[in-house]
C-alpha distance (Angstrom), angle and dihedral (degrees) to the residues before:
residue distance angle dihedral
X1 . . .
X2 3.58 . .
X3 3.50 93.0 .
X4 4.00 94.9 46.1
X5 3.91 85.9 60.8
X6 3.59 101.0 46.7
X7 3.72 91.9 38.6
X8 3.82 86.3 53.7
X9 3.60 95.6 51.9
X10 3.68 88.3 42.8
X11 4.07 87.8 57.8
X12 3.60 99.8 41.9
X13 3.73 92.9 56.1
X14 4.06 94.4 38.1
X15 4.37 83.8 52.6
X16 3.38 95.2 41.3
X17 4.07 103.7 51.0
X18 3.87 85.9 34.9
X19 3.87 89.6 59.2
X20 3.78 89.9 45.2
X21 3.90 94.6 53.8
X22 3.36 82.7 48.6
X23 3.76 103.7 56.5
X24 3.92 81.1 40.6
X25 4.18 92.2 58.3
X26 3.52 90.1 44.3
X27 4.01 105.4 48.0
X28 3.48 84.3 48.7
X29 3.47 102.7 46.8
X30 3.78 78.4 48.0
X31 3.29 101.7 55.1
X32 4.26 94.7 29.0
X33 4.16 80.6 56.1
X34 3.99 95.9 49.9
X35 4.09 91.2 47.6
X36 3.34 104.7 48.7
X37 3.96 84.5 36.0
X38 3.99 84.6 66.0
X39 4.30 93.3 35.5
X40 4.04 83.2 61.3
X41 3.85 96.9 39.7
X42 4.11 82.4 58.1
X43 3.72 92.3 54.0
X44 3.67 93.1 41.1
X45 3.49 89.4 57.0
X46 3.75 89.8 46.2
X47 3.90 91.1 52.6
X48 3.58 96.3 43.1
X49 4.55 86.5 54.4
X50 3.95 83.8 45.3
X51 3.55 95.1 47.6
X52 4.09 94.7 45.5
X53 3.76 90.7 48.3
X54 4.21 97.5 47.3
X55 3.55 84.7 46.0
X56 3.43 106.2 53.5
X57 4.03 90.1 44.3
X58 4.04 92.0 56.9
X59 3.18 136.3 56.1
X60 4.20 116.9 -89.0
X61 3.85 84.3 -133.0
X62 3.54 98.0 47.8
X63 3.88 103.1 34.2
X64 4.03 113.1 120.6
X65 3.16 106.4 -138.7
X66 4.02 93.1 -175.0
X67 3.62 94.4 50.1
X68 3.84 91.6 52.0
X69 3.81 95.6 53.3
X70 4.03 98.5 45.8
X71 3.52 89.2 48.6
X72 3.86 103.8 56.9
X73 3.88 78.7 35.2
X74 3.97 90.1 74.4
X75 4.21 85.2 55.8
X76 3.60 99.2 51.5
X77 3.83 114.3 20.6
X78 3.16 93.1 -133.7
X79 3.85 133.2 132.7
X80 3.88 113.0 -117.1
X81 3.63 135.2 -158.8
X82 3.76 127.4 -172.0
X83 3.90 111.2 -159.2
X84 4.04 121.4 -167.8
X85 3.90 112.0 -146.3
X86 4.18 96.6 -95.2
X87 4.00 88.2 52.6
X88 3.47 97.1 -103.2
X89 4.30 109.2 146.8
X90 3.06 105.1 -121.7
X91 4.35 95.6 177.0
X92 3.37 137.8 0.7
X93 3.81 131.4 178.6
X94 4.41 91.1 -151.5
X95 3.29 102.0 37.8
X96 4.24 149.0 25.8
X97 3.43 105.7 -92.4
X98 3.93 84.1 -148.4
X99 3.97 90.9 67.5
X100 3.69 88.4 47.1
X101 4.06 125.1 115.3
X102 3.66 117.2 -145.0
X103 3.98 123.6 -73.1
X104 3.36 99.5 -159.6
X105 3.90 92.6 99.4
X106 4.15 93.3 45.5
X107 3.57 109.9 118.1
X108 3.95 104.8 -126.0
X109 4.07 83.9 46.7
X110 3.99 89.4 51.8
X111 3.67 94.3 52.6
X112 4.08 94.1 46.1
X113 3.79 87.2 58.3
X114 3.73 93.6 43.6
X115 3.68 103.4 45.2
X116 3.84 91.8 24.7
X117 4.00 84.1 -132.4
X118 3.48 136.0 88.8
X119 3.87 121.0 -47.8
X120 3.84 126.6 -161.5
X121 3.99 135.4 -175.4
X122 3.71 136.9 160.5
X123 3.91 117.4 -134.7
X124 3.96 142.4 147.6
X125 3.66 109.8 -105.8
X126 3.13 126.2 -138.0
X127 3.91 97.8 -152.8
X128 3.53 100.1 59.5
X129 4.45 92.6 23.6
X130 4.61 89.4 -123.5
X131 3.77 145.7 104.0
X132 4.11 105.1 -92.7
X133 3.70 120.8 -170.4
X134 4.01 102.3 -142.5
X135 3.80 133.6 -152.5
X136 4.36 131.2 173.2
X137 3.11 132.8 -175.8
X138 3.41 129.3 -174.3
X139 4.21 128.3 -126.3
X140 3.40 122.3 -166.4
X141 3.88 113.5 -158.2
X142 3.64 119.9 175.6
X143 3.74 98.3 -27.6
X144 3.24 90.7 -44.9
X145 4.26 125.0 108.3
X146 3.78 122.7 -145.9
X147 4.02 122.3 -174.9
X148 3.43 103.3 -134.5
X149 4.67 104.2 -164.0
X150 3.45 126.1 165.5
X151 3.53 112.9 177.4
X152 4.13 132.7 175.5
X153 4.10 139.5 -173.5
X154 3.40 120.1 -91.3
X155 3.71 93.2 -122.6
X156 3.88 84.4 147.3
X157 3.86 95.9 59.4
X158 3.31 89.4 40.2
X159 3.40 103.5 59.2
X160 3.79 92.5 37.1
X161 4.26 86.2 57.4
X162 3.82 82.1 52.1
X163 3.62 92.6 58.0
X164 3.53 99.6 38.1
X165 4.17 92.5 57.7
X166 3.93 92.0 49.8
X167 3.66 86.5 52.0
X168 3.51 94.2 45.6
X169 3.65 96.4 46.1
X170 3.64 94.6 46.4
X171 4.15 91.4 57.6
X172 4.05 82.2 41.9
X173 3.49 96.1 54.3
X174 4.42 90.6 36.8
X175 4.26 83.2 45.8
X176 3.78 89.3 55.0
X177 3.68 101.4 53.8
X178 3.73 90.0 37.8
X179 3.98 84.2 51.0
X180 3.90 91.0 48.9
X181 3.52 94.0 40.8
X182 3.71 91.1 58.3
X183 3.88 90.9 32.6
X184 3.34 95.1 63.2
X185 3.78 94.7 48.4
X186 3.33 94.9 63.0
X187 3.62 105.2 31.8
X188 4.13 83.0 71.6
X189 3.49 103.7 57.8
X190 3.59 89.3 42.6
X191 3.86 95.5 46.5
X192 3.56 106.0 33.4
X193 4.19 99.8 89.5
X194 3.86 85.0 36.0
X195 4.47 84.3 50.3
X196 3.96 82.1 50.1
X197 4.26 98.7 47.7
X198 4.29 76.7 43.2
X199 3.77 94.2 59.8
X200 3.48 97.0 35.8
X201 3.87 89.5 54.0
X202 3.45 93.0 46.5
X203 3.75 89.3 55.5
X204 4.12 92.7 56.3
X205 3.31 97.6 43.5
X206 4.20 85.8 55.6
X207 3.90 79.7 62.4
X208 4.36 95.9 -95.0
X209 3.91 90.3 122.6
X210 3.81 116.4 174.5
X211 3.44 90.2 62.6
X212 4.01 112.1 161.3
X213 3.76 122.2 -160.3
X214 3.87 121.7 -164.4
X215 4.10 121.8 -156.4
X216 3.88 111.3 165.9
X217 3.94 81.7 -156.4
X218 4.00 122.0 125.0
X219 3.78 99.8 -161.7
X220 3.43 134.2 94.6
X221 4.36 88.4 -69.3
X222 3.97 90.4 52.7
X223 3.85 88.1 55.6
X224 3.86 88.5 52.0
X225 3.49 102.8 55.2
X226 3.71 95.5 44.8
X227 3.85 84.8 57.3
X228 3.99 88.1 46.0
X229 4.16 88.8 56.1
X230 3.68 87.1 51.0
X231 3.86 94.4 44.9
X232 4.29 86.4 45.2
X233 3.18 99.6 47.5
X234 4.03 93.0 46.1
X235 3.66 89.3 47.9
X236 3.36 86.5 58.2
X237 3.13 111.4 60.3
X238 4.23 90.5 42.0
X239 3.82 85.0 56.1
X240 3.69 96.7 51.2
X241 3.92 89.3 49.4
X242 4.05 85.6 43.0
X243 3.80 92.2 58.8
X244 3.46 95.9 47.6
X245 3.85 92.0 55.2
X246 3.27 93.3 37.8
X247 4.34 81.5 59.7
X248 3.69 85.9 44.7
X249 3.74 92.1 55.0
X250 3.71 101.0 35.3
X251 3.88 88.3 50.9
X252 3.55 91.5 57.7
X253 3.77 99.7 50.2
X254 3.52 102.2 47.6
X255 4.16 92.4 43.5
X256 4.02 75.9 65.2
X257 3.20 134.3 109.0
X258 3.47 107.3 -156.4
X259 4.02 124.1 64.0
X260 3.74 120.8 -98.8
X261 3.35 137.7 -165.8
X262 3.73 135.9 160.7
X263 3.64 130.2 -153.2
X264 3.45 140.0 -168.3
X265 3.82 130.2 -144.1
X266 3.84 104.8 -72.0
X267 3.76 84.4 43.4
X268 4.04 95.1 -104.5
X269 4.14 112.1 145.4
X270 3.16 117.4 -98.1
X271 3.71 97.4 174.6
X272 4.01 141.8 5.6
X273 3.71 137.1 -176.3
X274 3.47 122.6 -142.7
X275 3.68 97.1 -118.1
X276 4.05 93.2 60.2
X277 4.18 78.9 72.3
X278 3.32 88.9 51.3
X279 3.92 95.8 61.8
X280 3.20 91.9 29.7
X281 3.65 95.6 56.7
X282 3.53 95.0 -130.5
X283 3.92 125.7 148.4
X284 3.99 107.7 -96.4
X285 3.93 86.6 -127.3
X286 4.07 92.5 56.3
X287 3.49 112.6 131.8
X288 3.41 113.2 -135.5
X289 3.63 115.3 142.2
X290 4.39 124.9 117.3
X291 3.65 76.1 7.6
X292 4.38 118.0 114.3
X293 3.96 109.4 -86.1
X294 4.40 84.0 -131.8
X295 3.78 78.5 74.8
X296 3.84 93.4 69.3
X297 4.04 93.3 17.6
X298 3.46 119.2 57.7
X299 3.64 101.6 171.3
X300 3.74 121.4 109.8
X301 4.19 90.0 -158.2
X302 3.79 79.9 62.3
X303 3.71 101.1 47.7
X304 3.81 87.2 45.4
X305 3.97 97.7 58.8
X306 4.01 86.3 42.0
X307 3.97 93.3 58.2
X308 4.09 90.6 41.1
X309 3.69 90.0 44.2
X310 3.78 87.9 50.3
X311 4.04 101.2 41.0
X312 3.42 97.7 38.5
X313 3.69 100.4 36.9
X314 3.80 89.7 -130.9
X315 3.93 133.9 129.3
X316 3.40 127.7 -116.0
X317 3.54 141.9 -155.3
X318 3.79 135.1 -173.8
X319 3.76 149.8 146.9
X320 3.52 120.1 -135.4
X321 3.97 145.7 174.9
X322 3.84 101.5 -110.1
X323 4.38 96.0 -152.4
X324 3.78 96.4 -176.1
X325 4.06 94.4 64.2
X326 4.43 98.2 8.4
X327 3.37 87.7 -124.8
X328 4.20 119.4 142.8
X329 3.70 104.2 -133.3
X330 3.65 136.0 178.4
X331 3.58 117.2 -141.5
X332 4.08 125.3 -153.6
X333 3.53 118.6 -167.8
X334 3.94 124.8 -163.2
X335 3.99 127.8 -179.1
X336 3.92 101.8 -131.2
X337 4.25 102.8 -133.4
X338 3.58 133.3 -153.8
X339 3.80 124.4 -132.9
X340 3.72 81.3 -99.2
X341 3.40 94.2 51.4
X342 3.65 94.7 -103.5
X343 3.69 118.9 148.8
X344 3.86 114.0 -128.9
X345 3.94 104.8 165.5
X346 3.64 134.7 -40.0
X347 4.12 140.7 -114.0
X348 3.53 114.3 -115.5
X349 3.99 109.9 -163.5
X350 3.59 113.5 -164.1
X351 3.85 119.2 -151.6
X352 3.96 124.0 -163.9
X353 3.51 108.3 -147.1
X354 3.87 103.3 158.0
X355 3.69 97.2 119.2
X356 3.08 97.5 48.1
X357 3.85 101.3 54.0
X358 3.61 82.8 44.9
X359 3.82 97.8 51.9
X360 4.39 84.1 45.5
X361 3.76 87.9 43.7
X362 4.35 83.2 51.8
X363 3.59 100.7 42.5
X364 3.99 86.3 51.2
X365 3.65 90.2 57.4
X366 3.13 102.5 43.4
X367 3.80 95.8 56.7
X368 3.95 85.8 37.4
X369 3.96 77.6 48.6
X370 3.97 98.4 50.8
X371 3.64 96.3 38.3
X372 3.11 91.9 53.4
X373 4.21 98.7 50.0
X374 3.34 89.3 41.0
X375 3.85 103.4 50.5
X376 3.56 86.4 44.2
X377 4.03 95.7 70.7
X378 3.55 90.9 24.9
X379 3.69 85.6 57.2
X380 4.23 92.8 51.4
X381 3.72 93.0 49.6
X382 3.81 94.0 47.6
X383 3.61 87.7 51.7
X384 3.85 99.1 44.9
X385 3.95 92.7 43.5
X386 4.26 90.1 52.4
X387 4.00 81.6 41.5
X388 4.00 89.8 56.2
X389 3.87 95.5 30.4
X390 4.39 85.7 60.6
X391 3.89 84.0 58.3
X392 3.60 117.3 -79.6
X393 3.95 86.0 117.5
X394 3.71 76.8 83.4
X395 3.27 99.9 62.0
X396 3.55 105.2 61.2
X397 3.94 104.1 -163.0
X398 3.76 87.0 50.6
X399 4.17 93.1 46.7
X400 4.13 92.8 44.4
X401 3.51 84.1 53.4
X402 3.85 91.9 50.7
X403 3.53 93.9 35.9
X404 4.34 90.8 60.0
X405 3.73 84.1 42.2
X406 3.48 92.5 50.6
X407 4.41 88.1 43.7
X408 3.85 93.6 51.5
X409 3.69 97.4 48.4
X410 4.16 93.0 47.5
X411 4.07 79.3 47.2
X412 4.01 81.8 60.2
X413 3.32 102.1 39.9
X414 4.35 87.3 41.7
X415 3.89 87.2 52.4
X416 4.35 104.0 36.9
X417 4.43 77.7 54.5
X418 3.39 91.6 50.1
X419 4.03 97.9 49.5
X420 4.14 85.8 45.7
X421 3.72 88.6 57.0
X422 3.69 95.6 38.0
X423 4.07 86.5 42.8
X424 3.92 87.1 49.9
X425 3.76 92.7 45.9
X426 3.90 97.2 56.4
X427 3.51 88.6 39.2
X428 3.95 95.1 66.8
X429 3.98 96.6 39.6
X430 4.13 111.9 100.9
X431 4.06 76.1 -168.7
X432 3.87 145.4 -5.0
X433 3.80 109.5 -88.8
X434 3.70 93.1 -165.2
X435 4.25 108.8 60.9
X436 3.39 130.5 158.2
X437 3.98 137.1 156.0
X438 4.01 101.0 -76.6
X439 4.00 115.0 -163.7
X440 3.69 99.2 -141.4
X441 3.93 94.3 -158.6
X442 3.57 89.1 63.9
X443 3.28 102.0 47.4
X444 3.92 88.2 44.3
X445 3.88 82.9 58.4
X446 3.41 96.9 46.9
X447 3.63 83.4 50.4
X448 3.49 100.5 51.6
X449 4.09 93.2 48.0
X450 3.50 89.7 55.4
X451 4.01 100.9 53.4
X452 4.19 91.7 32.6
X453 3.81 91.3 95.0
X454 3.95 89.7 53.3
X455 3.87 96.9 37.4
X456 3.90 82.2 52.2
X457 3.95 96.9 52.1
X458 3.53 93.8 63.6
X459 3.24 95.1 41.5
X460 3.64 105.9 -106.8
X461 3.97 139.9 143.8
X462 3.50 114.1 -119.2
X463 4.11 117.2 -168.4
X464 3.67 140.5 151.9
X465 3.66 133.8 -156.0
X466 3.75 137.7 -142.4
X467 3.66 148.2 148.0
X468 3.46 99.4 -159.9
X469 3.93 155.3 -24.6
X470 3.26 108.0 -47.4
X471 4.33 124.2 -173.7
X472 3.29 138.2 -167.1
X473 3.61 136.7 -177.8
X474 4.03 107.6 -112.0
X475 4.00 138.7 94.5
X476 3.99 105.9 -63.9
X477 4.14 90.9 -139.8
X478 4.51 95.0 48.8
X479 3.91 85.8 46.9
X480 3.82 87.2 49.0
X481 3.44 95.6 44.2
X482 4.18 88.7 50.0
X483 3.44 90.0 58.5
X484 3.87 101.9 37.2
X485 4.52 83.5 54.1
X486 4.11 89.1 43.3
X487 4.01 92.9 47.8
X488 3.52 97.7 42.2
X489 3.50 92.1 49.6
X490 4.03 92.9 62.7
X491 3.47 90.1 46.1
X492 3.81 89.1 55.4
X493 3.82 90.9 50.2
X494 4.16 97.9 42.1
X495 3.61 116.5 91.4
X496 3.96 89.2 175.1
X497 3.57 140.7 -12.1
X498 3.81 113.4 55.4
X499 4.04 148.1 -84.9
X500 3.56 115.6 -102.9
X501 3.77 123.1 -157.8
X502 4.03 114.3 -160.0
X503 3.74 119.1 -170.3
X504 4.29 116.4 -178.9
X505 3.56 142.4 136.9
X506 3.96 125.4 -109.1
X507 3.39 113.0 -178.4
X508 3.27 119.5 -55.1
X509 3.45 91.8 -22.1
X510 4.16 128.9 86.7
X511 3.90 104.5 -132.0
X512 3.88 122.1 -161.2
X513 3.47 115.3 -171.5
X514 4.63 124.0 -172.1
X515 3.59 107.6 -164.2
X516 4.14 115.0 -174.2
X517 3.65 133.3 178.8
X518 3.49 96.3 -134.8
X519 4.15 144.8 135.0
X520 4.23 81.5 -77.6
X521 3.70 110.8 -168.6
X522 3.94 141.0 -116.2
X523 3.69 127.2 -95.1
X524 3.87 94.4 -90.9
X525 3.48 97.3 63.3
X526 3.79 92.8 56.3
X527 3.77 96.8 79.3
X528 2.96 96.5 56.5
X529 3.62 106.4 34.5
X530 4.02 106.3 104.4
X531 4.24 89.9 50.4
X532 3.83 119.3 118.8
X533 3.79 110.9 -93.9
X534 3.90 98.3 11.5
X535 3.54 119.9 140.3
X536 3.34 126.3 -179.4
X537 3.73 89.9 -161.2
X538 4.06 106.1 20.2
X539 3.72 91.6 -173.3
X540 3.39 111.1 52.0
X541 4.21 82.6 36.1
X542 3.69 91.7 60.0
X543 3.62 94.2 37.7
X544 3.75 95.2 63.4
X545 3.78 92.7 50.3
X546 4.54 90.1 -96.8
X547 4.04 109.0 161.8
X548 3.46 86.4 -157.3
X549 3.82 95.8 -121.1
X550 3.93 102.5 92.6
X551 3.70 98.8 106.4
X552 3.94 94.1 38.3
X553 3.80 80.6 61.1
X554 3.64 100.2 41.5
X555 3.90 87.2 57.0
X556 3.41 106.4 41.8
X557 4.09 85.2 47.6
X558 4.15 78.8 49.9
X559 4.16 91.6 55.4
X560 3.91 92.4 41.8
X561 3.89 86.2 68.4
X562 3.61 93.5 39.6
X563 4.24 95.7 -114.0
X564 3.69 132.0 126.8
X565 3.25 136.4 -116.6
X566 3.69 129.2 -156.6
X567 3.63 133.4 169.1
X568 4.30 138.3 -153.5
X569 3.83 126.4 -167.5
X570 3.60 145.5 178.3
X571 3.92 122.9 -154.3
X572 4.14 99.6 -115.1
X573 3.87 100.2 -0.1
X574 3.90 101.6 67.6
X575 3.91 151.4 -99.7
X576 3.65 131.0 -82.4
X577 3.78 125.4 -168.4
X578 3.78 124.7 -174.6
X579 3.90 126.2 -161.4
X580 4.11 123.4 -165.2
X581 3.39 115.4 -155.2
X582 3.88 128.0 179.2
X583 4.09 123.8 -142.2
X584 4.04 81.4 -149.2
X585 4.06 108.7 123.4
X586 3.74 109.8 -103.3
């Protein structure tokens, strides 16, 4: 405010004295303009007598016109133009008359001919680069018309302007600091109480409410801050109770486990809790609110249910592929009403439920799965069995032959329902019950005998290597089985070449590493790899009696002990897989 009144002193004074100067300039440019107007019309008048007389006493042919004008121009100082009557320049005391348009469309010249009297203007010329004040008259000689100008610069008006502005600007500039001396004066007893209810202000709205503010005035100001200890203390108090709802509410949403977010009519966020960033996968320290929801939600199935929910007044429910974080989510969408039923915004509560679809979408295919590897030996035996019940049990070639058939696929079927219940079984342990110190080189050994004969049969090498005894806490027959399922699955995949088992300490962990030779397999497979029932190749898999659950086991026998389990191949030049194990005590 302070600065309003001096500034407004400051601009009274600056308009006022600029006015003045210039009503000054221009009265006296007036009046400068009208005297020297009637100075030149005298020497016109002079010039034209001259010129009459000297040319009546010469001869027309003879007469020189620029000798005539440069001498009276040494009496008057004055600059003189002689004009014939088609505008041709005929003398000039300034310039050559030669380099000289036409004058016949010059202002002062046009109203001589048209008024046959004198004619006056005030221009910049171009010729000399000045203001000239202009006057013609016209002389009429023997039927002939002359325009007779003399013109000059307005040095005079000039120079007066000149003085006129420094006078005005030095009362503009002593007006200002009188105006801000006197400005500020008064601007402090009137704004000091208001400077007090400022600060004070200032304070609450930083979050210090309560604030009291004490003028002994009884004016108008007095009044006001009585009225501003009311208002403070009131605000108070609704503040307090604010925050503590505000706790209340905040409490609530983030202790949820569902994403919310409120919006309000343009679609701005009102509110967020803290696990909407969460499934969102958005940085905890993400700015988002008063800011549009499309910022956070880039989904147009989402905007869509937010603008029906909002027009029509209706909820709406949906689940949705979320692309930006691969996340299934299922979206609720609630018009947020007035108490007269006016809509205002809507909650959108955001539900993440990924794991679950993908624990539905497992359970399916694993029955799909079972059903499927069990009906399919179940199915072969049938057959066979009705085959040798219809009489080929008489035939004994034919029934040995169905008989083996019939003993390889209940080995199948014997060994696929033993890795389900083994799979099961590791499945539900948080930890193995049953642990003891387990040499790994023996077991590796033990291993290795057991799988020579098939290694051997398709004409593969089958080694291991190791430094030294190395133990680990587990159960000596799961840790077998791990590496019996991780062996015989190179061997399955190795046309040639051999199956190489690697056993080594790094750190403080106990690394095992299989390394085949086999058909590998591309990135896309590796996903996927350790799920029940995936094959890489499901042929040759099936063909050598696989269940398809071998590396499901090996991993979940892997996470039982805590260890990792990674795994690197090349299409056509073989698979590795590397397990970590620690000797810590589980």
């Amino acid at each position: 405010m302070r600065k309003k009144i001096v500034s407004s002193y400051f601009v009274i004074i600056l308009v006022l004295t600029t006015t003045f100067a210039l009503i000054m300039m221009n009265s006296t440019n007036t009046m400068m303009t009208l005297q020297l107007e009637d100075r030149f019309i005298n020497e016109c008048e002079l010039v034209k007598k001259l010129f009459i007389k000297e040319y009546k006493l010469q001869n027309t042919m003879d007469f020189n016109y620029m000798s005539f004008v440069n001498e009276i121009h040494k009496d008057i100082d004055t600059r003189i133009t002689l004009i014939a009557e088609d505008g041709t320049v005929k003398a000039d005391t300034h310039e050559d008359p030669v380099n000289m348009n036409n004058h016949l469309n010059r202002k002062e010249v046009i109203d001589a001919i048209r008024t046959d009297k004198v004619g006056t203007s005030v221009r910049y010329s171009n010729t000399v680069k000045a203001d000239f004040l202009y006057v013609a008259i016209p002389v009429h000689i023997d039927g002939e018309m002359w325009i007779v100008r003399v013109s000059k610069q307005l040095v005079e008006i000039k120079e007066l302007n000149q003085h006129i502005l420094n006078v005005a600007v030095l009362s503009i500039i002593s007006a200002a600091i009188f105006a801000m001396l006197m400005s500020i004066f008064v601007s402090k007893r009137i704004t000091r109480p208001i400077d007090a209810l400022t600060e004070i202000a200032n304070e609450i709205a930083d979050g210090d409410f309560g604030r009291k503010i004490y003028i002994s005035a009884n004016d108008q100001i007095g009044e006001l801050a009585q009225s501003f200890n009311k208002m403070s203390h009131t605000l108070n108090l609704s503040m307090n109770e604010l925050k503590q709802r505000n706790s209340e509410l905040e409490a609530i949403l983030n202790s949820m486990i569902n994403g919310i977010i409120a919006v309000d009519q343009n679609k701005n966020i009102i509110l967020i809790n803290k696990f909407c960033f969460e499934i969102l996968d958005l940085p905890q320290n993400y700015v988002v609110e008063n800011e549009s929801m499309y910022k956070i939600i880039r989904n147009e199935e989402i905007a869509q249910m937010v603008e029906i929910s909002m027009n029509e007044g209706v909820p709406q429910m949906k689940e949705l592929r979320y692309v930006h974080s691969e996340k299934t989510l299922r979206i609720f969408v609630n018009p947020i009403f007035t108490i007269t039923r006016e809509i205002i915004g809507s909650i959108v509560v955001i539900q993440d439920v990924t794991q679950i679809r993908k624990l539905e979408q497992m359970r399916s295919d694993f029955v799909s799965n079972v059903s499927h590897e069990l009906k399919t030996p179940l199915t072969s035996i049938r057959g066979f069995v009705d085959t040798l019940k219809n009489g080929a049990v008489h035939q004994p070639d034919t029934a040995m032959r169905f008989l083996d058939i019939i003993d390889i696929e209940s080995d199948r079927l014997y060994r696929l329902i033993n890795d389900i219940l083994l799979l099961s079984e590791i499945e539900t342990m948080d930890r193995e019950p049953e642990q003891t110190q387990v040499e790994l080189t023996s077991v590796t050994e033990e291993v290795i005998d057991f799988l020579e004969l098939k290694a051997h049969e398709k004409g593969l090498k089958l080694s291991a290597i190791y430094k030294e005894e190395l133990f680990i806490k587990a159960n000596r027959d799961r840790i077998k089985q791990m590496l019996i399922n991780l062996i015989d699955n190179g061997i399955k995949y190795t046309e040639k070449g051999e199956v190489k088992v690697d056993i080594h300490t790094q750190g403080s962990w106990v690394v095992i590493r299989v390394t085949d030779t086999g058909i590998g397999f591309s990135e896309d497979h590796k996903e996927r790899l350790f799920e029940r029932f995936y094959r890489v190749d499901k042929g040759r898999s099936r063909n050598q009696g696989g269940t398809g659950l071998g590396l499901s086991i090996v991993k979940h026998i892997v996470l039982l002990y805590k260890g990792k389990i990674a795994v690197e191949s090349t299409p056509g030049k073989g698979t590795t897989f590397e397990i970590l194990l620690t000797n810590d005590d589980l």
